[in-house]
N, C-alpha and C positions, 0 to 999 in steps of 0.2 A: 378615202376608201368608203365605197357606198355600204351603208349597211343592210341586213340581209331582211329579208323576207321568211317569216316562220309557218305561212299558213291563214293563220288566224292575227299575226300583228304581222306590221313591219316594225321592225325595233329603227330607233330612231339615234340613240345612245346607250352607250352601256356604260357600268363603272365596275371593274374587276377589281375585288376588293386583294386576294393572292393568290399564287399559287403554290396548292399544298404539296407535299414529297412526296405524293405518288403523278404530280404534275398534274392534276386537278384544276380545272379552274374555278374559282367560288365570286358567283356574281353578286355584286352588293347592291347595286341599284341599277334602275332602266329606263328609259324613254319609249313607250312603244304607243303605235298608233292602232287600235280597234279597226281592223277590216267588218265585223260584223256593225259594228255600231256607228264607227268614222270617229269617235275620239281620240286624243291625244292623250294618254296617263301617264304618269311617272307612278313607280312601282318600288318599292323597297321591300327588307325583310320587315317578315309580319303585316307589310302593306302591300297585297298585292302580289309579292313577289316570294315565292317557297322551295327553298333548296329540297333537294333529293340525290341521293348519290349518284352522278354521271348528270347531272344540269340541273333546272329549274322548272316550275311550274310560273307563269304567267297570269293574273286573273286582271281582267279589264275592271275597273273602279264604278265603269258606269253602266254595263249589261252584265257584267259578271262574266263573260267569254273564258275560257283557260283553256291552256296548251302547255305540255310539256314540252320543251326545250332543249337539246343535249348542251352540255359546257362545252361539248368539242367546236360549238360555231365561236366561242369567244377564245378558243386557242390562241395565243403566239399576243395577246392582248395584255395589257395591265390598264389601260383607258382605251375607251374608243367613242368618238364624238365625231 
């Protein structure tokens, strides 16, 4: 399954850490590619990567870029690579 396009990255890989009781999904880590810069980063919590209730913030490691993200694109996921 290709993965998606957010704007500002293509995500390349995600890892869905669970999903909570109100069927949440909480992303744990990522692979995305900087459309503004052309980088590849991997993003974690505290690195890069910043939960918010209903998805994530995204920040590029090497321009600093950020985008929020809804958790409903990693829906119906527990890995996806």
């Amino acid at each position: 399954m290709p993965m998606p396009s957010t704007g500002l990255f293509n995500i390349k890989s995600s890892d869905v850490a669970s999903i909570d009781l109100d069927n949440e999904v909480r992303v744990s880590a990522m692979t995305a590619e900087c459309l503004s810069c052309g980088s590849t980063t991997g993003v974690e919590a505290g690195k890069g990567l910043e939960s918010l209730p209903g998805g994530v913030v995204i920040t590029c490691c090497e321009c600093g870029s950020r985008q929020a993200v809804s958790s409903s694109l990693f829906s119906g996921a527990t890995s996806r690579s």
